[in-house]
Structures are given as structure tokens and as C-alpha cells.
N, C-alpha and C positions, 0 to 999 in steps of 0.2 A: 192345610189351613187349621187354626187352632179350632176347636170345639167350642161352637157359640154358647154351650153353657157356661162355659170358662169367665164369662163376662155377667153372671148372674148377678156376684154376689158384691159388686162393684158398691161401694158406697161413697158419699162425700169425703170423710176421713182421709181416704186413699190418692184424692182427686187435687191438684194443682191447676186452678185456674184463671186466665191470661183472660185482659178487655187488647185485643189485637186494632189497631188502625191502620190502613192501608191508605193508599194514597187517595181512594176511591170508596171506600167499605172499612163496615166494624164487622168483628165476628167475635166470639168467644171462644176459648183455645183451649181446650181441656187437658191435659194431662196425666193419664193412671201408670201408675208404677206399681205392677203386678209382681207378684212372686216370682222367684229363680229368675230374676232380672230380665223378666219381662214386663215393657212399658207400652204405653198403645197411647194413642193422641188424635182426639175427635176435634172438628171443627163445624161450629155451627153460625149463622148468621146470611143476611141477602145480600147478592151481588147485584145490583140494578133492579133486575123483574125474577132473579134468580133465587131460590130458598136454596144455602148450601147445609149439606146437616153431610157430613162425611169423618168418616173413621182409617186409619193407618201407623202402624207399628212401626214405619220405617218413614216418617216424615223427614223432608228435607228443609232447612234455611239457609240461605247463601251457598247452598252447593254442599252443607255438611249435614251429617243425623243430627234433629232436634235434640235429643236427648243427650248429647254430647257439649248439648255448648247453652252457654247463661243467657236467659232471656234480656239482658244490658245488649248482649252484642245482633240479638235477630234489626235493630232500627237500619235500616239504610239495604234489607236484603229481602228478597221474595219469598212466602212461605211454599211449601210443595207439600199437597196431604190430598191425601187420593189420588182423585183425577185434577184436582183444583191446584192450579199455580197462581197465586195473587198480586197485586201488584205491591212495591216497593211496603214493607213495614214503614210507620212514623212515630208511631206510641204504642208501648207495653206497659201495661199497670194491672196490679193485681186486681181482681174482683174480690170486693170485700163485703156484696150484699146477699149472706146467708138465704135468703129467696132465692136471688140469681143462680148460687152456685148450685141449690138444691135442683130447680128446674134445668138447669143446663147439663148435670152431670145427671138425669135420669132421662134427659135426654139422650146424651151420649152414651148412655148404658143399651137403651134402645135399639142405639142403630149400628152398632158393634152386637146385639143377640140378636138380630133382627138377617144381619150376614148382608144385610143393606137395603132387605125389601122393602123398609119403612115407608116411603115415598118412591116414583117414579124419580127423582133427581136426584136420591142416595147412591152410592155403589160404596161399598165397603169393603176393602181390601186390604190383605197384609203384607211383609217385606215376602214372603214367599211364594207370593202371585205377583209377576210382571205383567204391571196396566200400564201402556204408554200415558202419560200427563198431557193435557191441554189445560191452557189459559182459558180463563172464563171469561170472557169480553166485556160484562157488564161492570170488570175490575179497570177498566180503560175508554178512557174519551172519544165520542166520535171526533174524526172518520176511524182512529184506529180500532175500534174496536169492530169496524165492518172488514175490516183487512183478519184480523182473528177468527171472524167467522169462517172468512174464506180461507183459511190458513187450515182451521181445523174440516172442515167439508172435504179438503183434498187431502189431509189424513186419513177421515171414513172410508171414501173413494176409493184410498190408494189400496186401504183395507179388505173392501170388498173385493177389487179388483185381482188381486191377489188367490181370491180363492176359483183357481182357472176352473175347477169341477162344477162351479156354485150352479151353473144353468143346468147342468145336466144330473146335480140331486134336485132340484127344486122341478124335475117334471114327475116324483112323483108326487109334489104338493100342490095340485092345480092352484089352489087359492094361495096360497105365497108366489106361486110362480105369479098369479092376475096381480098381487102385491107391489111383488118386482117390477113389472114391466110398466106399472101405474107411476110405478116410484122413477126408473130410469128416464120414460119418457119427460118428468115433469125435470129432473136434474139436466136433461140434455139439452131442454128448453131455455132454464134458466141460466147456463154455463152460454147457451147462444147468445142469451141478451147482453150477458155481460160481457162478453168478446167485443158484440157490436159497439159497446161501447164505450168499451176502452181501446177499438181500433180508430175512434174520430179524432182521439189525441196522436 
């Protein structure tokens, strides 16, 4: 992972920044094109009740690196930066209010030195750590956006699930193991009610 000092000396000048619309949310799209042809691309802006402020070297639109293709063509495709997949882009236009770009690119300097502790809703990441992506729900209308949650919950799951050892380190954390079993219980509950409920149909 780069050296978060590497993003100290980040200033406006450097920075190219996008007013992004989604089909659902506005965000600001930041752009730094770093030396030795290195670029980074922060996204900041709410998804429903959601504050996104996230940073990644290797974004995606439409399937391709941001950094490869003219912001004309991101309208009609999803952005992918971070953990945040968004819904369909509809409008890209530059930001051209020197306020704006100053606050939003010292934000993004933040949370790129910060390596994402900024916020509990940061995660900051580069092309050289694979984070699986999920869709942020509050980018999508109910009911589908309660189908997302549940989409991603059996991600977590499948995650945890996965780690066959996980009961038998966590007896020597009494209090993570009380954690666990606080947590299990309530997901087993809620996975009950929901069965029940979609077994009346």
C-alpha cells in the first residue's frame, strides 16, 4: 500500500473535479494524477442516510479504469470506488466553484492520509488490496434497496462463515467470543423471521 505520506502534498492544482449524478445521489468525484503515473480518485457525497467520503487508485466505470476513459462516456454506467458501487451515472459537469473544489479536494487529501480512519464509513483502499465491492442501498428505491441489504448481509455471512477456526480463536477473547454469540443469536433470529415470511407466499 502506498505510504500515506505520499498524499500530503496533494493540492487543488493537481486535482480534477466531477459534480457526479446518479440516478438517486450527487457526489463529487475527485481526481489526482500523482507522479510516475500514478492517479488516485476520491468520492465524497450522501447516499440516502449514508455519508460516502471514499478513496481508490483503481476505480471502475462501466466495467473499465476511470482513468482510461473521458468523463462524456461514464452517463448511462455505474461508478465503482472503493467499497461503493452507485447507481446508473446521468450528469457529469465540472465543478467550477473554487470554494467547492478547495473544500472537497482537502477533504480528499484527508481521507487518502488518513488510510480511511477519517469516519467509521471511510475504508480506503488501493488497486493493490482486493476489497470485494457492495452497492450502497440508499443509491436504490425501496423495496430494492432492502433486497441489497440482504444481498450484502449474506456476503458478511458468507465471510464469516468462512473462517472455520473463527470459534475456536475467539475462546481466547471471552468478550468478543460474549460479542459473537450476542451477534449470532440476534442474526439467527432475524433470518427466522424472515423465512417465516416469505414462506406465507
Amino acid at each position: 500500500m502506498p505510504d500515506k505520506s505520499s498524499y500530503a502534498s496533494m493540492s487543488a492544482p493537481g486535482w480534477t473535479i466531477h459534480r457526479i449524478t446518479t440516478e438517486f445521489s450527487n457526489y463529487h468525484l475527485s481526481i489526482y494524477s500523482g507522479g510516475r503515473g500514478r492517479s488516485v480518485a476520491a468520492l465524497r457525497g450522501n447516499s440516502g442516510d449514508r455519508a460516502i467520503d471514499q478513496a481508490d487508485s483503481a476505480p471502475l466505470v462501466g466495467g473499465h479504469l476511470l482513468f482510461d476513459t473521458d468523463p462524456a462516456s461514464w452517463v448511462g454506467h455505474s461508478l465503482e470506488l472503493g467499497t461503493v458501487r452507485t447507481s446508473a451515472i446521468v450528469a457529469v459537469e465540472p465543478e467550477t466553484s473554487d470554494i467547492v473544489v478547495q473544500e472537497v479536494t482537502e477533504a480528499a487529501t484527508a481521507v487518502m492520509a488518513s488510510g480511511g480512519n477519517r469516519r467509521i464509513t471511510v475504508e480506503c483502499i488501493t488497486g493493490e488490496v482486493e476489497v470485494p465491492r457492495h452497492i450502497v442501498p440508499g443509491d436504490f428505491p425501496y423495496p430494492e434497496d432492502n433486497v441489497i441489504r440482504l444481498e450484502s448481509a449474506a456476503h458478511f455471512l458468507g465471510a464469516v462463515c468462512d473462517r472455520t477456526a473463527l470459534v475456536d480463536d475467539l475462546e481466547r477473547f471471552p468478550d468478543l467470543m460474549e460479542r459473537y454469540q450476542v451477534a449470532l443469536s440476534e442474526c439467527l433470529a432475524r433470518v427466522n423471521a424472515l423465512g417465516s415470511r416469505a414462506n406465507r407466499h
